[in-house]
N, C-alpha and C positions, 0 to 999 in steps of 0.2 A: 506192365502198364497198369494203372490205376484204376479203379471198377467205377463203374457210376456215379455210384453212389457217393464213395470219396470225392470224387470230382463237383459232385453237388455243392456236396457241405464245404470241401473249400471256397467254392466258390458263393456260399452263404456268407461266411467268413471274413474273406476282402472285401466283401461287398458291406457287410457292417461294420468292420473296423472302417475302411475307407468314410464311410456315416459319421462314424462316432469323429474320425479329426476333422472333416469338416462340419462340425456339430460345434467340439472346442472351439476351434479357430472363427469359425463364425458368431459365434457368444464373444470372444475376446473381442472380434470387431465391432461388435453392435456395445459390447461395454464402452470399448474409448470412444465410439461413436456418442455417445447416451453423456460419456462425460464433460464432451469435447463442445457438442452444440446444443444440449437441452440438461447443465447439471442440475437446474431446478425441479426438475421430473426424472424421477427412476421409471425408465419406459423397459428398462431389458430384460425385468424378469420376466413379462410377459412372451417376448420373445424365445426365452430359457425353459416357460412352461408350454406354449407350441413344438418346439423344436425336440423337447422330453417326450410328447405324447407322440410327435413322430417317431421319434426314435426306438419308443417302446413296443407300436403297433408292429415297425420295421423288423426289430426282435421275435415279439410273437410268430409273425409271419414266415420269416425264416426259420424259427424252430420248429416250428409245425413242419414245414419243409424237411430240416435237416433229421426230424424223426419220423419222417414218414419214407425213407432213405435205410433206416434201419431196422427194418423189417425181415421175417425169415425169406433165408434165399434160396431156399430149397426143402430136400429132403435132406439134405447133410446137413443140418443142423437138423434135423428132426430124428435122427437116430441117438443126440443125448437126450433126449426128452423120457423118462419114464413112465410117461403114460402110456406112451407106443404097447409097449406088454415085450 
């Protein structure tokens, strides 16, 4: 069975991929949207630059997560340690 920890960080994982295609897909649609009823106005990069800084906060967030999961799990790993003596 899988430890925690593992469990976390996949589940950080799907949870940002799953982000990131509806991140694409959602950009492609607001492009043919942008081009289809307003091609006078480039409105989508805005869009592209909200959806960026969510997606980066999203990132951050989870990574902090997914290293805070990676921590000593014991004393077994502290007997390679050479400072032990």
């Amino acid at each position: 069975m899988a430890g925690r920890g593992f469990l976390i960080r996949e589940n950080h994982r799907v949870l940002l991929t799953i982000h990131a295609l509806v991140m694409i897909f959602g950009l492609l649609a607001c492009a043919v949207l942008n081009r289809r009823f307003s091609p006078d106005r480039f409105w989508v990069q805005w869009v592209a630059l909200a959806w960026g800084a969510a997606f980066l906060a999203h990132l951050w967030v989870f990574s902090r997560g997914t290293l805070a999961t990676m921590g000593r799990a014991g004393r077994a790993r502290d007997s390679r340690n050479p400072e032990d003596g």
